[in-house]
C-alpha positions, -999 to +999 in steps of 0.1 A: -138+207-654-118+204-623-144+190-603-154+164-629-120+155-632-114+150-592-153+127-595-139+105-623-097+105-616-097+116-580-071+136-565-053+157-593-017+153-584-002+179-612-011+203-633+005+217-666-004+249-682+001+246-721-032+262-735-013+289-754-009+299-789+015+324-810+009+364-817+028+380-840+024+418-846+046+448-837+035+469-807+021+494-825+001+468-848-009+450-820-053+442-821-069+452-786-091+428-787-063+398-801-039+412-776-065+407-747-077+373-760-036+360-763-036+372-721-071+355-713-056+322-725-021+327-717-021+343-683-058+345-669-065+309-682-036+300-665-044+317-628-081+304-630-069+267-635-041+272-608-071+285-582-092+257-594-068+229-578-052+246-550-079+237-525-075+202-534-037+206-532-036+223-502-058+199-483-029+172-491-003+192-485+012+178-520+011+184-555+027+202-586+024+231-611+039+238-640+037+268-657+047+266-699+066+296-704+089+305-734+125+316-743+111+349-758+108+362-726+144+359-724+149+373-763+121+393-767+118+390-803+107+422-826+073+411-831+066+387-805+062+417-781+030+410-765+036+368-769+063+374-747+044+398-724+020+371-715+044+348-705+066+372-687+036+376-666+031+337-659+067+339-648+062+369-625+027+356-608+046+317-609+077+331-587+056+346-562+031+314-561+064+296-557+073+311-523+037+307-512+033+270-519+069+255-514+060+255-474+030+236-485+046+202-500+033+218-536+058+226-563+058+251-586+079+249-618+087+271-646+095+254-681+110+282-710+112+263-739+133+268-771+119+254-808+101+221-805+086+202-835+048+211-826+021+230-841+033+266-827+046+281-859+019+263-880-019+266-870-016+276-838+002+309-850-018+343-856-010+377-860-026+415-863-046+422-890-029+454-889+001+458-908+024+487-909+054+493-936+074+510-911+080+477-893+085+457-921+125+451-912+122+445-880+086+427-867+072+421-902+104+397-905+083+375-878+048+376-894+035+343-909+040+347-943+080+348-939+082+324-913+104+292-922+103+276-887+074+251-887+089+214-889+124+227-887+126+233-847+151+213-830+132+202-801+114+170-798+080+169-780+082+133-768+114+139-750+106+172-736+077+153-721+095+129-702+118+155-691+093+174-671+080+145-655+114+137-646+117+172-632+084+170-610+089+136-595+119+145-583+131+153-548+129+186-550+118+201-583+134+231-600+116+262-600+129+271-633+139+244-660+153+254-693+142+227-724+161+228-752+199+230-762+190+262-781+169+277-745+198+269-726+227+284-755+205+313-753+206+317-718+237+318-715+246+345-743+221+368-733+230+362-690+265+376-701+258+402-721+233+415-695+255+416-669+282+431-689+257+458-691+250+457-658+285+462-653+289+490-675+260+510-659+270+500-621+285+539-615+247+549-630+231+525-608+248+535-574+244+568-581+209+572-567+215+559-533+208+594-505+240+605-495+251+595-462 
């Protein structure tokens, strides 16, 4: 698709990595073969269209990528376990690929999202077939069935849109871009409580260094 994109478009300037989808299940509910299908789009799809137009890319010496991630890497809801394990492994391989490209003239950008208005909590949202009483306070509050969200989320596609153009055709594009009041409130809250823990645990932490 790359190639027949380059013989009708030409050059492909930027790429954005959206394919993705919602899995709901707790760990233990989790279905191998959903849970290796949810990483094949989410992560692999992602790497085999990032190796796709890097040749062209680094030929130029320009271009952009952005990686969609989510804010539930950040929460890491009950039941969004493996949703957020996928896209905590975007960020990890896109933070790396950062380093490697940035001496290159090619970007590489890192959107988290909060709620936006799309089809995520409606069709695009599946879960395990596997369901498990035990869980039914904390993941099974997330499965489909009890969610509320769809056409309710704050965000507005349009305008998050624009904002990441505005982000790539900048000077120099961020490497991480929050969307969303709600992403960046988030943030925020759980930034101070994690170094408040850090904090708390630094005499812990320390603690392992070989004695001099």
């Amino acid at each position: 698709m790359v190639r027949l994109a380059e013989e009708k478009f030409g050059d492909i300037g930027v790429l954005v990595n959206n394919a993705g989808y919602g899995y709901r299940a707790a760990v233990e509910e989790g279905d191998d073969p959903d849970i290796r299908r949810l990483f094949e789009t989410q992560f692999f799809g992602a790497v085999a269209m990032i190796k796709a137009v890097l040749p062209g890319m680094r030929a130029r010496h320009s271009g952009a990528i952005v990686n969609i991630s989510t804010i539930g890497v950040q929460i890491m809801p009950a039941g969004s376990g493996y949703y957020a394990a996928s896209k905590a492994a975007l960020e990890g391989m896109s933070g790396a690929l950062y380093g490697e490209l940035k001496p290159l003239g090619i970007s590489v950008t890192v959107i988290e999202p909060g709620a936006f208005r799309t089809d995520f909590a409606g069709r695009s949202l599946t879960q395990s077939s596997t369901v498990i009483d035990d869980y039914a306070d904390t993941a099974g509050k997330r499965r489909k069935e009890r969610d509320t969200a769809h056409g309710t989320q704050p965000g507005d596609p349009a305008k998050a849109a624009k904002a990441i153009i505005a982000a790539v055709e900048s000077d120099d594009p961020p490497a991480f871009l929050l969307l969303g009041s709600d992403a960046l409130n988030i943030y925020r809250r759980l930034a101070e409580a994690r170094l408040d823990t850090i904090m708390t645990w630094e005499h812990l932490s320390t603690s392992t260094d070989i004695d001099a």
